[in-house]
C-alpha positions in Angstrom: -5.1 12.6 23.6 -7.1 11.3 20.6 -8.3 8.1 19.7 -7.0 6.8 16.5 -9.4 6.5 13.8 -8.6 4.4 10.8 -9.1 5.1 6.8 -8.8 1.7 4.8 -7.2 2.1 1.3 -9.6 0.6 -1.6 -7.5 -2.6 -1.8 -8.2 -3.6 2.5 -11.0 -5.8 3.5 -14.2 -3.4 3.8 -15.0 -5.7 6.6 -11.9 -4.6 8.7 -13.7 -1.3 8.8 -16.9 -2.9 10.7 -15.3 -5.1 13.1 -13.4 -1.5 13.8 -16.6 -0.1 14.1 -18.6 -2.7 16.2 -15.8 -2.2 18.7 -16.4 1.1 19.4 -13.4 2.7 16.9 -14.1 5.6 13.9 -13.1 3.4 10.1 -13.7 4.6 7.1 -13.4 2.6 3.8 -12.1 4.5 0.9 -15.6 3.5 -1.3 -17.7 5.5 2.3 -15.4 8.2 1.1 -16.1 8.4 -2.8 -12.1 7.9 -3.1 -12.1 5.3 -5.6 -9.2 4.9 -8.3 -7.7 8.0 -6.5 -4.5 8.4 -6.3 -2.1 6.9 -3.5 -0.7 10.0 -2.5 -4.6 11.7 -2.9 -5.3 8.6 -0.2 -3.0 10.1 2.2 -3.4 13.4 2.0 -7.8 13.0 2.3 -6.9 10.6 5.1 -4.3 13.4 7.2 -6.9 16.0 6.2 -10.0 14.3 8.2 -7.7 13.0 10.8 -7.2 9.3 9.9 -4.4 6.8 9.7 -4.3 5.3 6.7 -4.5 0.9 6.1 -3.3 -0.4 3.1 -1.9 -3.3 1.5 0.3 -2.1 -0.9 4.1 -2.3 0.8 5.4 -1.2 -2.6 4.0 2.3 -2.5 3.1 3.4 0.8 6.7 3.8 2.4 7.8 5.4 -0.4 5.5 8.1 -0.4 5.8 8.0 3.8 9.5 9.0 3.2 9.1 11.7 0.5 6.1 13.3 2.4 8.8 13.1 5.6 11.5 14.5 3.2 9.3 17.6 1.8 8.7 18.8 5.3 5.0 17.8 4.9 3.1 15.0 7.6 0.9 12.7 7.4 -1.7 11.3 10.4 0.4 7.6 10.3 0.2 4.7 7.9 -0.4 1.6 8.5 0.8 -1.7 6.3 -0.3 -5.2 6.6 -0.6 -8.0 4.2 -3.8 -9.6 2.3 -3.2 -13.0 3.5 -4.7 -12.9 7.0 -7.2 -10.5 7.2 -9.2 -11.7 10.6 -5.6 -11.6 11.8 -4.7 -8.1 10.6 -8.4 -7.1 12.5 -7.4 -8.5 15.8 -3.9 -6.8 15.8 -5.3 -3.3 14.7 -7.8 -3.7 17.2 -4.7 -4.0 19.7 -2.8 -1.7 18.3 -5.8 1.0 18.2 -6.1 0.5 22.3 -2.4 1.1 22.9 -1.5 4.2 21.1 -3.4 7.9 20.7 -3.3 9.4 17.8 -0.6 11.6 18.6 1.6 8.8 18.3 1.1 7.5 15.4 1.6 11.1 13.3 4.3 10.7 11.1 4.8 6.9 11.7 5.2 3.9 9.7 4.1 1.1 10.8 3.9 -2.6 9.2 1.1 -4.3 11.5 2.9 -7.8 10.7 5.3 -7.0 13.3 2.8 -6.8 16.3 1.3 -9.8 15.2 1.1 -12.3 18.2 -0.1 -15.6 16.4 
């Protein structure tokens, strides 16, 4: 049972990524990963390939492409959606979330971090 590590898409917080890290957790920040301006779907698929659950902000997009990756029998290693407006808040629920579940359970998933927000 593996830890989760976490990919942030270019539009999250880069600082998300080193509270993640001063806690002990792998992140990765799409810039650490020369993936700027790549493509949403190229996101996924680098994040799947090294092992990493992908964060983003963009709720447009993301399940979208979570469904049609479902739909073409393919997998992905989990993504993540939360909103810009609270970042510190987004942190302290990741963190939570990262210490409850492997990353076994998060393949395939979709999840939307506002609703395991406790404040």
């Amino acid at each position: 049972m593996a830890a989760i590590k976490v990919y942030l898409d270019e539009d999250v917080h880069s600082f998300i990524a080193e509270a993640l890290r001063l806690r002990g957790w792998q992140a990765l920040a799409t810039p650490q990963a020369g993936n700027q301006r790549a493509s949403d779907i190229d996101q996924v698929t680098y994040a799947t390939q090294n092992g990493y659950s992908i964060l983003t902000y963009n709720v447009t997009d993301f399940p979208r492409l979570h469904n049609e990756i479902l739909a073409s029998g393919g997998t992905h290693a989990g993504i993540i959606i939360a909103t810009q407006e609270r970042p510190s808040a987004n942190a302290r629920t990741l963190l939570s979330l990262l210490g409850t579940f492997t990353a076994e359970d998060f393949v395939d998933q979709l999840i939307y971090l506002n609703n395991w927000m406790t404040d």
